[in-house]
N, C-alpha and C positions, 0 to 999 in steps of 0.2 A: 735745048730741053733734054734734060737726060730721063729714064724709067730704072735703070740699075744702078746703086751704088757699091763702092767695095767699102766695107770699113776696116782700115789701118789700123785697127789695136784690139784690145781681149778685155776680159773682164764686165763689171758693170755696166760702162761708157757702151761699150759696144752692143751689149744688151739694150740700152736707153735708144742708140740713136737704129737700131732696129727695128725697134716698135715703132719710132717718129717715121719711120720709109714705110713702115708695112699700115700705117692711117694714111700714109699720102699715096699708096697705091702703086709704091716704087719698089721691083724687086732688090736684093740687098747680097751681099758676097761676104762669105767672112772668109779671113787666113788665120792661122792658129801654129801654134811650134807644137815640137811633139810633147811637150809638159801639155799642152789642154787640147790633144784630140778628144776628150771628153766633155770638154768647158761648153757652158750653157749657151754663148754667143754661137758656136758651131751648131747646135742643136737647132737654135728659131731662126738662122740665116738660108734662104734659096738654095745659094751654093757654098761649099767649103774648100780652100784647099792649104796643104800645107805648106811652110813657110821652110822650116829648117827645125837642129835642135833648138831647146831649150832656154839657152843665154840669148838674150836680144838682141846681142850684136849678129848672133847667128839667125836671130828671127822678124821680129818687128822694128830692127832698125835696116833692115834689108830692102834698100830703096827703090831697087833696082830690080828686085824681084817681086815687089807688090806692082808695079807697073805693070811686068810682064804678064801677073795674074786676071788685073784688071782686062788687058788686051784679050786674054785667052778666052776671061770666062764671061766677056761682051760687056762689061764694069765701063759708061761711060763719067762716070763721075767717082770720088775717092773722099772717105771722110776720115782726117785723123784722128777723130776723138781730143786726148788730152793725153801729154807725154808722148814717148816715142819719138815718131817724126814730128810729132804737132808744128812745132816750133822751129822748123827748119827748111828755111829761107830758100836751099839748093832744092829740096824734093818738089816745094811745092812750086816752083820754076821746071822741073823734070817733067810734073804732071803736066802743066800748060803745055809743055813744048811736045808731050808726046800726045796732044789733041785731049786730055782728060781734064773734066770741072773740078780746081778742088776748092770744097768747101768747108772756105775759111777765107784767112784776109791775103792780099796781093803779095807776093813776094819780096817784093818792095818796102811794103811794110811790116813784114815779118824781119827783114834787116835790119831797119830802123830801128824797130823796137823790140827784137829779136837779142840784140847787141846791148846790152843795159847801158854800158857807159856813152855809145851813141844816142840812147833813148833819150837820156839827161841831157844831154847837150842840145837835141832836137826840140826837147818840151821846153827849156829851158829859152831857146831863143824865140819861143812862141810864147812868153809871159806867164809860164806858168811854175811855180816855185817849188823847187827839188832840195830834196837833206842834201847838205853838203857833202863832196865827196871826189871823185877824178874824174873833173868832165872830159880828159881827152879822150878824141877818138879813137879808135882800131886798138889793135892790143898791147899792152903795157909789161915787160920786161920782169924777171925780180927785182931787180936792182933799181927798175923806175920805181914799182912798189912802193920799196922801203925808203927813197929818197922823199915819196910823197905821204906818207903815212905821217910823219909829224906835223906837216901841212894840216893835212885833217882832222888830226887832233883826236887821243884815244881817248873812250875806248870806240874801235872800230868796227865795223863788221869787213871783212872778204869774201866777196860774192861773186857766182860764176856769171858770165857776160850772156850765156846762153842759156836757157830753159829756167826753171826756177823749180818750187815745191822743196825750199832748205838744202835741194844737193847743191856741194859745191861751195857752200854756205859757214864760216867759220867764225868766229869772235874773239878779237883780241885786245885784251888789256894793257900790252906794254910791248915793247918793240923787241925785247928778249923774243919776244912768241912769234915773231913775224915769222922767219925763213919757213921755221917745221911747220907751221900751217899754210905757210902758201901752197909749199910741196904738196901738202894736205888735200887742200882743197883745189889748186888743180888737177890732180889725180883721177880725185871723188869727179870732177866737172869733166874730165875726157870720161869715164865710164859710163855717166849716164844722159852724155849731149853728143859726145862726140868731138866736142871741144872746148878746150881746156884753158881758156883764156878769163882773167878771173878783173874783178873790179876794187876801188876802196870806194867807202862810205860811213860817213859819219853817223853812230848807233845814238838814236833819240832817246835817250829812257824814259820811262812810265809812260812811256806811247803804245797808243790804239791803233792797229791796224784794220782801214776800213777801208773797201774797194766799192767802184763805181762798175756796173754795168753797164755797156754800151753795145747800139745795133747800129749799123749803116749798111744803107742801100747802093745800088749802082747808079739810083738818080742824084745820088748826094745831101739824104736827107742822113741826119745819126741821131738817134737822142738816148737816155740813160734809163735807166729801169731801177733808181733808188740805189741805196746803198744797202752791202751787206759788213754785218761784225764778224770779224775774222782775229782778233787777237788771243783767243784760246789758243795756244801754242806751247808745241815739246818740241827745242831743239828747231824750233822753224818750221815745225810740221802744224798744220793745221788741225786739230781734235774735233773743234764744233764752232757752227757757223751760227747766224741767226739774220734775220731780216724784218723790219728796220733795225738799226743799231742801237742799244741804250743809253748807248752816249748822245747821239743826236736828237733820235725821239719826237720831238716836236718842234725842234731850230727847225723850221723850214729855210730860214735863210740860209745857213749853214749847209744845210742838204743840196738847196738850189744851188749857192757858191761850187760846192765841188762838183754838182754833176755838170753844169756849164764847163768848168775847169776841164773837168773829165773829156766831154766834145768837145772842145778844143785842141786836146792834145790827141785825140783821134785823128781827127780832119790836118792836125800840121802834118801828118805823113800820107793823106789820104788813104783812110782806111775802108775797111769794107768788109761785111760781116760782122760777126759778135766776137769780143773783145772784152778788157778787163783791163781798166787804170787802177793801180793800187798804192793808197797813201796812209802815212804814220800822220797823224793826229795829236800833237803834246795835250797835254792838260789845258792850255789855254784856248782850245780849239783852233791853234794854228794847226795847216796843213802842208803837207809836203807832198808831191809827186815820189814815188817809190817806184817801181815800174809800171808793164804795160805787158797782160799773159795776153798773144795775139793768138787766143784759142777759145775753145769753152774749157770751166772751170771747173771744177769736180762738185764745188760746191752751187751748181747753177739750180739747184732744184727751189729753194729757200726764196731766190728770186720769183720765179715761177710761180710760187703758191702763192706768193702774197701779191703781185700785180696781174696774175692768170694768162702772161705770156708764153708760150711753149716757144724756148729758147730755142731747140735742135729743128724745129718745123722752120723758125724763123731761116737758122742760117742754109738751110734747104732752097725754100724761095728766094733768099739774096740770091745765090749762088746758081738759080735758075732766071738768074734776069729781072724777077719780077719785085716790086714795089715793096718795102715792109705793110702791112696790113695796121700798123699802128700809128701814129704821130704823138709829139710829147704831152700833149691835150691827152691822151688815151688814155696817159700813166696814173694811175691812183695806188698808192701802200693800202692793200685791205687785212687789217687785223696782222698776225705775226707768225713767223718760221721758224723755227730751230731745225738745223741738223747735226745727226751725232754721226760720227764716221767709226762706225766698228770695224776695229784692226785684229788681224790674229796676233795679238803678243799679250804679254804677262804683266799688268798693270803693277800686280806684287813683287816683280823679279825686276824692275828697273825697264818696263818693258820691252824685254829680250822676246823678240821675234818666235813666233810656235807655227811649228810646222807640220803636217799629219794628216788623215784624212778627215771627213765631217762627216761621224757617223748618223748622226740628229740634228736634225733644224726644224724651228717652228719659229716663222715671222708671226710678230705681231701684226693687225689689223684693226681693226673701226676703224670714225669717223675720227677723219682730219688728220689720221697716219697713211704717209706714204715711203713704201721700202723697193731703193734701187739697190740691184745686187745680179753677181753673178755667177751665186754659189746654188748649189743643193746637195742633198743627203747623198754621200759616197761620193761626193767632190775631193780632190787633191789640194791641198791647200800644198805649195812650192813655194822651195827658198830664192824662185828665181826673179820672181816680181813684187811689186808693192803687195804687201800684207793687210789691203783693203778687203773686208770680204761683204762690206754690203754699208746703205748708208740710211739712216734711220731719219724721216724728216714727218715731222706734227706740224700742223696748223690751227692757232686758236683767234678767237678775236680779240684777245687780247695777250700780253707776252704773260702773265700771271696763269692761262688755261694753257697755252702752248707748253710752258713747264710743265702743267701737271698732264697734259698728256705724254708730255716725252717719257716720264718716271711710270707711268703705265703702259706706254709701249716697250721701254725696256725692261720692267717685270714678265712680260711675259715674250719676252724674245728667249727662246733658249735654245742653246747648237750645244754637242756637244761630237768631242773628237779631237777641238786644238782649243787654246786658250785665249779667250778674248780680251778686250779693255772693257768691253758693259760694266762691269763695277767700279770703273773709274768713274763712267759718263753717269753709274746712278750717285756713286759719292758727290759727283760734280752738281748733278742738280739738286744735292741737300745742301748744297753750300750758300751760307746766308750773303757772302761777298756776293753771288754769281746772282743771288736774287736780286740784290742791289743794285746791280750792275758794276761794282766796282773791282774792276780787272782792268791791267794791260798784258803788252803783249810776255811778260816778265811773272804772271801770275801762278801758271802752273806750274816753273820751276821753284821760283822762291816763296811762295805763298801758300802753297797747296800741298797735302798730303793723304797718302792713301791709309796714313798710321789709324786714324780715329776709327776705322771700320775695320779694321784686323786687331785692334787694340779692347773692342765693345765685348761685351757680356756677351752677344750675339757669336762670339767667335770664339771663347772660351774652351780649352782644349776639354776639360774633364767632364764638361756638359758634353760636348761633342765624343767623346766617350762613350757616356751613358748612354745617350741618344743611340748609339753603334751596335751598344752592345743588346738593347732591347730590340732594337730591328733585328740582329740575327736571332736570336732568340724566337723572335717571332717568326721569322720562315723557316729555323727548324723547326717549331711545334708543328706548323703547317706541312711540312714535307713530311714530319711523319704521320700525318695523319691517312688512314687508307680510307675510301671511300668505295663499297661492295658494292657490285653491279644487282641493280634491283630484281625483285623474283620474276618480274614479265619484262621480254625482250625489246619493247616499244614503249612509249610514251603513253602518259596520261592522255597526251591531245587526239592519239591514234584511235588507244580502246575507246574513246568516247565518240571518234566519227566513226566506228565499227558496229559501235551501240546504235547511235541513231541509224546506218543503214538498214540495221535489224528490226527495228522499230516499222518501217515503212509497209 
C-alpha cells in the first residue's frame, strides 16, 4: 500500500492524475525540466523537483533519475501518465526491481505489446484477427523491409515497433519511397521512444479506427468500458475522439464481438491495469487487431463520461492490490462524449506548430463540459513538447446535444498569445459529413478543408476593413475626450451621508 506517488510526465496528464491522488488521499511528486518550472502540474503537486534541461532526452526520458527522485523525496509508487517512459518495458522492470509500484501493466506485457510486430504475432496465435503485415518477431533489417514489402502489398504503412501517437509512423505508395522513409521514420522512432526499430502493415482504406478500453485486476478479472471513435485524424494524429462510435451505435453485436476480442487479447499476455486494443474497421464492419497502447490514453476522458468510470482512480486501486470496484455487468454507454484536443498550431498555415506565451485564457464551462489542461494565463507554450494545450470534452444524452454543446463550448473558449486549431474543431462540427457520421480515418486529409470559412463573407478583407477603421476612430474620439474633475472633491454618495449626519 503506497500514500505517495511520483508522476513521470508534465502537462495535462499530470494535472489529471494529481487530482485522482489528491481525492484518494495520496500525497503526489512532480518532476519538471527547466522549460516548466512554471508549469501548473508543479504548482498542485506536494513536492517538485527538477529533472534536467528542456529536451526529454535530458528530462522526462531520464529513467534513472526519476527513480532516484522517487527514493529521495519518499515516492513509493511512480505513474507514467502517457508518452515518455509510459511504454517502456525496461523502466517499468527498474521500478519493480528498485522496491517501487508502477502503475500500469507488468513489464512483461509492456514487451509484448510494447513491440507491435510481437503484439501481432501474440494476438494472432490467440484467435484474434490482425491487418496483414510482418508478423516476425524482434527487429527487421532494411533490407528485410524491402524484401517483405511486396509480400504485403502497397499501399503500406511503416510503423515504429515501440510507443505510438503517428511518431515513427510513414506511408507508402510504391517501393521507390521505401529506403528514404525507412531512414525517415526510424529516426523520427529513436527520438521519441528511444528506439528505433520500425514494422510493415498493410494500409486498409476507408477504415475506422476504433479502440476498445480495457481494465484488469490482479485477481484476473478484465473487462472493456465500450468503444471509442478515433478516426478524425492529421497525419495519424488524433484531432477528436467521441464515445460510443457512430459507426457502431446500436450493433451491440458488434460492439460485444470486439470488446470480448478486446479481453482476449489482454489476458493472452496477462495484462494488468488499464490498457487500450486498437482496431481498423473496413466498411463491411470487418475488424482487425491494430495495436495494444499499454498505458492510459490521452483520450480516456470521453470513456469516463459516458460509462462514469474514473479510469486514473481505477489504475490507482489495481496497482494498490485491490479488486476493480466494477464487473462487465456494471458497464452501461449513457448518452454520448466528444472530445476536441486543442493544439497550439495554425489550422490556416498547414498547421505549423505556434509557439509563445498565453497572454489570455477563458475556459469554457456549464453543464456537461469538462476541460483537462495544463495551461494558464503567462504560461510558456515551448517548442519542446507536444503542442497539446488542453482538451475540450461535452456530454449530452444524445450525440445530436453533445455536438451542439461542443460548438458552444468552443465559442466561448478564448486564449490568446499563440495560435490555436479551435476554428478547425468549430469548422469541423459545421460539417454535414461529421453530423452524419460519415468519416474515415482518411477524411480530414482528403475530404475536409479549412477553405469554406476563410473563403465566407464572414472573412472578407474590405469589410474587415471598415470594421478597423470605425473601431479606431472610435477610441480616438474617446481618448480625446477630456472629462473635468467636478466642482466638489467627493461624491454624491459622501455629501449625502454628510447630510443625513447633519440631520440627526
Amino acid at each position: 500500500m503506497f500514500q505517495k506517488v511520483l508522476i513521470a510526465n508534465r502537462g495535462e496528464i499530470a494535472v489529471r492524475i494529481i487530482r485522482a491522488c489528491r481525492e484518494l488521499g495520496i500525497e503526489t511528486v512532480a518532476v519538471y525540466s527547466e522549460a516548466d518550472r512554471q508549469a501548473l502540474h508543479v504548482r498542485y503537486a506536494d513536492q517538485a523537483y527538477l529533472l534536467g534541461p528542456a529536451p526529454s532526452r535530458d528530462s522526462y526520458l531520464r529513467g534513472e533519475k526519476i527513480i532516484e527522485i522517487a527514493h529521495k523525496s519518499g515516492a513509493s509508487a511512480i505513474h507514467p501518465g502517457y508518452g515518455f517512459l509510459a511504454e517502456r518495458a525496461d523502466f517499468a522492470q527498474a521500478c519493480i526491481d528498485e522496491g517501487l509500484a508502477f502503475i500500469g501493466p507488468k513489464p512483461s506485457s509492456i514487451a509484448a505489446m510494447g513491440d507491435k510486430a510481437v503484439a501481432r504475432a501474440t494476438v494472432s496465435s490467440a484467435g484474434v484477427p490482425v491487418v496483414p503485415g510482418t508478423e516476425g518477431q524482434g527487429s527487421l533489417g532494411d533490407d528485410d523491409l524491402l524484401a517483405l514489402a511486396p509480400q504485403v502489398g502497397f499501399p503500406l504503412l511503416i510503423k515504429a515497433s515501440a510507443g505510438g501517437g503517428g511518431k515513427g509512423m510513414r506511408e507508402v505508395r510504391s517501393m521507390e519511397e521505401m529506403p528514404g522513409l525507412i531512414h525517415s521514420a526510424r529516426r523520427e522512432a529513436e527520438a521519441a521512444f528511444g528506439d528505433g526499430n520500425v514494422y510493415l502493415e498493410k494500409l486498409v482504406e476507408a477504415a475506422r479506427h476504433i479502440e476498445i478500453q480495457v481494465l484488469a485486476d490482479q485477481l484476473g478479472d478484465t473487462i472493456y468500458l465500450g468503444e471509442r471513435e478515433c478516426s478524425l485524424q492529421r497525419r495519424h494524429q488524433k484531432l477528436l475522439e467521441e464515445s460510443p462510435s457512430p459507426f457502431i451505435d446500436d450493433d451491440e453485436d458488434l460492439r460485444s464481438r470486439m470488446g470480448q476480442v478486446a479481453v482476449r487479447a489482454a489476458q493472452s499476455v496477462g495484462y494488468l491495469n488499464a490498457g487500450t486494443i486498437e482496431f481498423l474497421v473496413d466498411k463491411d464492419k470487418n475488424f482487425y487487431f491494430l495495436e495494444m497502447n499499454t498505458r492510459l490514453q490521452v483520450e480516456h476522458p470521453v470513456t469516463e463520461m459516458v460509462t462514469g468510470v474514473d479510469i486514473v482512480k481505477e489504475q490507482i486501486r489495481i496497482a494498490r492490490g485491490r479488486p476493480m470496484r466494477y464487473t462487465q455487468d456494471h458497464i452501461h454507454l449513457n448518452g454520448w462524449a466528444i472530445e476536441c484536443r486543442i493544439n497550439a498550431e495554425d489550422p490556416y498555415n498547414d498547421f505549423l506548430p505556434s509557439t509563445g506565451q498565453i497572454t489570455h485564457i477563458l475556459m469554457p464551462t456549464g453543464p456537461g463540459v469538462r476541460i483537462d489542461t495544463g495551461v494558464y494565463p503567462g504560461f510558456e507554450i515551448s517548442p519542446y513538447y507536444d503542442s497539446l494545450i488542453s482538451k475540450v470534452i461535452v456530454w449530452g444524452e444524445t450525440r445530436a446535444e453533445a455536438i451542439l454543446r461542443m460548438r458552444r463550448a468552443l465559442e466561448e473558449y478564448k486564449l490568446v498569445g499563440v495560435r490555436t486549431n479551435i476554428p478547425f474543431h468549430q469548422n469541423l462540427m459545421d460539417s454535414f459529413r461529421f453530423f452524419g457520421g460519415q468519416f474515415d480515418t482518411r477524411f480530414i486529409e482528403e475530404r475536409f478543408s479549412m477553405e469554406p470559412a476563410t473563403n465566407s463573407r464572414a472573412y472578407n478583407p474590405e469589410v474587415a476593413a471598415i470594421l478597423a477603421t470605425l473601431v479606431a476612430h472610435r477610441q480616438t474620439r474617446l481618448a480625446a475626450n477630456i472629462v473635468q474633475r467636478g466642482a466638489r472633491d467627493t461624491s454624491n454618495w459622501k455629501w449625502l451621508g454628510r447630510w443625513e449626519r447633519l440631520q440627526r
